[in-house]
N, C-alpha and C positions, 0 to 999 in steps of 0.2 A: 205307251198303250194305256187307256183308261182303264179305270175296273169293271167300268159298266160293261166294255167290248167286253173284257175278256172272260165277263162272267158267261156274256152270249155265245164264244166259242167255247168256252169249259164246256156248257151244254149242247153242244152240236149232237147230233147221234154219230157213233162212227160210222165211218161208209162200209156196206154193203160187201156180201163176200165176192158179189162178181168184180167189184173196184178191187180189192186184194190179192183176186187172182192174175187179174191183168197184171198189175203192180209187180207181182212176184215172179211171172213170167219175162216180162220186159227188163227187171233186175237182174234175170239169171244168164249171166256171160253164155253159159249153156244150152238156151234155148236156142229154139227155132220159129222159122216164119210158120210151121202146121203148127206148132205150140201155139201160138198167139189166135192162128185160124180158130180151133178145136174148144180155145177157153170163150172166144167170143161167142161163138156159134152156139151154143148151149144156151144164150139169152136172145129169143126171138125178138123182144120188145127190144133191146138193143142194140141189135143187128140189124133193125128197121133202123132205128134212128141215127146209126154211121152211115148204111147206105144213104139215107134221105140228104143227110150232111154231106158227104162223100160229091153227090150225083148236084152238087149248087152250081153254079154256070160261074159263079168266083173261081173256081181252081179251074176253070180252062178246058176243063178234058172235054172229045168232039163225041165219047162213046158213051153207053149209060153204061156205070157200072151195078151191076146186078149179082154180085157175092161178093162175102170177106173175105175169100182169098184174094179179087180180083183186084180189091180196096189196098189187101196191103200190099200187094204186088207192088201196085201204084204207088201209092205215099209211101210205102216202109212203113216198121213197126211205132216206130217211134209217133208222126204223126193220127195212126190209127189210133193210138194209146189217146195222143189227145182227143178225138174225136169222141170216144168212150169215157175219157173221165168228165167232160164237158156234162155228157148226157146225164150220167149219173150222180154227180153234184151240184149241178142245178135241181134236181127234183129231193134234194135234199134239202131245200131252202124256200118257206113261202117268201115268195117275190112279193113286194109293194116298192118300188122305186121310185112314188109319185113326189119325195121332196126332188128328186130331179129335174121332174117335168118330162118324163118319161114313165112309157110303161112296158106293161113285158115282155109284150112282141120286138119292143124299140130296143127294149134291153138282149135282147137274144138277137136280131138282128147286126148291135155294135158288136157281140162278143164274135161273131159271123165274120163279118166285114172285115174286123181286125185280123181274126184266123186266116182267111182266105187273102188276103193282102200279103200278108207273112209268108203264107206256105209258097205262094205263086212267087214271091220273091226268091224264098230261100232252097228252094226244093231241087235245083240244080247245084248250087255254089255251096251255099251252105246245110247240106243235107243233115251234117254229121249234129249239126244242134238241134235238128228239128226234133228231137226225144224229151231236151226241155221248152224248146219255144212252143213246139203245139200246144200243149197245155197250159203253159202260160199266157199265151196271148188266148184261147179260151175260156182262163179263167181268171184271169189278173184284177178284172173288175167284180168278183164275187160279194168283196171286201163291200162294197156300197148298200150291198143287201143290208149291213148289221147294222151300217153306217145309218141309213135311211130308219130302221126300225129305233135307234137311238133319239134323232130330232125326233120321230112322233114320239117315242115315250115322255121325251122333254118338253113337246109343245113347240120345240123353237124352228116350224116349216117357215113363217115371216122372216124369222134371223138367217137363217141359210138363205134363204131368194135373197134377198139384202146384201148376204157377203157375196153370191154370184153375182151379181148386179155388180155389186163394188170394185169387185177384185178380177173380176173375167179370168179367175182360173178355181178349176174345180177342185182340186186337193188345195189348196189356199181356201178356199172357204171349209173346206170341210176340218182342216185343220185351226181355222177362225169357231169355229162353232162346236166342233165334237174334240178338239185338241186330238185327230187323229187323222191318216188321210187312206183311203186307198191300198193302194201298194202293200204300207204297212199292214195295214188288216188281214189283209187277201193272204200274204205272206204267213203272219202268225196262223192264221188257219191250216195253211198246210204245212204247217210244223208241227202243231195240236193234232194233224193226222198223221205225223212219220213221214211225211214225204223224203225225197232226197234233196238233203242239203242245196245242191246247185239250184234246183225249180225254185226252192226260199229263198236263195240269195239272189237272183234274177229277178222275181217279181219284188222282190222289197226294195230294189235299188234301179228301178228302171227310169225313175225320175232323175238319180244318178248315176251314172254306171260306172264313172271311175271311184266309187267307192263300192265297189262289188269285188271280189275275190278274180286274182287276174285271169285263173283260166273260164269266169264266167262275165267277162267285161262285155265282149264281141255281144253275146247275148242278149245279155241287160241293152246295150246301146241297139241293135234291131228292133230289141221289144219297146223301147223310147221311140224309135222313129213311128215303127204304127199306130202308137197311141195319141202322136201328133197328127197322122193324118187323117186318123178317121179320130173325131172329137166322139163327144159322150152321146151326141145326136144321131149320128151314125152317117153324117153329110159328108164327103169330103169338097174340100173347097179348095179354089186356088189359092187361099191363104191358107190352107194347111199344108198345103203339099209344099209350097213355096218354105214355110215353115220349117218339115222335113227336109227339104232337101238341102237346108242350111246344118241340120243333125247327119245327114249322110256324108256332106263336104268334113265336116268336121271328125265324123270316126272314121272317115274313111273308106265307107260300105260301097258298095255297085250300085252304081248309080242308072248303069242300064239296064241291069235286070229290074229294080226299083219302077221303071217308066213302063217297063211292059207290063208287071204285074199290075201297075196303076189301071191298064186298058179294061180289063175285065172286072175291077174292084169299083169303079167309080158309075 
């Protein structure tokens, strides 16, 4: 990690006490599904913005959902969690992600696509991780924000199109130019917030995931397949999927659930 990122997250503000409460609910072996209701509900502006998320034509569902009970019925606590920490860590952060060549519709659309790829996959089979994968696959590209405000402060937006161009992979260039990538950012951030351990060790190792702690491998390697098949653009293409489904063969994932989620993601 440079000094320069980590001067940038030193200085994050901490999040917000409706992030905390969620957080401390969701932690508590003890709670309940009206606990998670009762803390969300008290924040109008974002109880809009789960249902708005919630209600996307990516998760599949044929009914509109219209309350947070009905959300977390649906998804469970865990990915409601992500849907609300999404919301309120992105407006934590002025977006410019134009050394990408994106911008921030395009960026909240990937973080979207990714989510709803994942949940549609895993929300049968794999229910019991979706507490860390919701958020992580919402927030795993956060990291690009600090990343993107570092080339400008350096000037070097020609040097990064250069290593994309060259290298045809985005954390390879971002590692060519800012000596950091992604993952790792995104990762040290929600460590600088307390997060739990597992959500750091997943998004920091999704590019590898058998170097993640074994009971968060399965994890990490899901969160690697979605980040192949939806690229930074937010396209999926027959060479990403094809891509993926050489990471699915390989960990071993459901590869039929995989094809159906694909139907409503693409």
């Amino acid at each position: 990690m440079t000094d320069e990122i980590l001067k940038k997250i030193k200085q994050l503000p901490p999040l917000p006490e409706s992030a905390m409460q969620i957080e401390a609910v969701y932690q508590d072996p003890d709670s309940s599904f009206n606990d998670m209701v009762k803390i969300l509900e008290k924040d109008p502006l974002l109880t809009a913005d789960i249902l708005k998320a919630a209600n996307s034509p990516l998760y599949g569902f044929s009914r509109e959902i219209n309350a947070i009970s009905q959300a977390v019925g649906l998804f469970g606590m865990g990915t409601v969690r992500g849907f609300a920490l999404a919301s309120i860590v992105k407006k934590s952060f002025p977006l410019d992600l134009s050394p990408y060549g994106i911008n921030n519709d395009m960026f909240s659309a990937l973080s979207k696509k990714q989510h709803g790829l994942m949940t549609a996959w895993c929300l049968r089979k794999e229910n019991k991780l979706l507490g860390i994968l919701s958020p992580a696959a919402f927030l795993v590209e956060i990291g690009k924000v600090l990343i993107a405000q570092t080339i400008m402060s350096e000037s070097s937006q020609e040097a990064f199109r250069d290593a994309l161009t060259e290298l045809q992979d985005v954390e390879a260039a971002e590692r060519k130019v800012v000596g950091v990538d992604t993952p790792e950012v995104s990762a040290t951030i929600f460590k600088h917030w307390r997060f739990e351990e597992g959500l750091v060790d997943v998004i920091a190792n999704c590019q590898n995931p058998e170097q993640a702690e074994p009971e968060d491998q399965r994890a990490a390697q899901i969160l690697h397949v979605v980040r192949v098949t939806v690229p930074i653009n937010g396209v999926i293409t027959d060479a990403s999927v094809e891509a993926a489904k050489v990471l699915i063969n390989k960990y071993a994932l459901d590869m039929e659930s995989f094809d159906k989620a694909l139907e409503n993601a693409r």
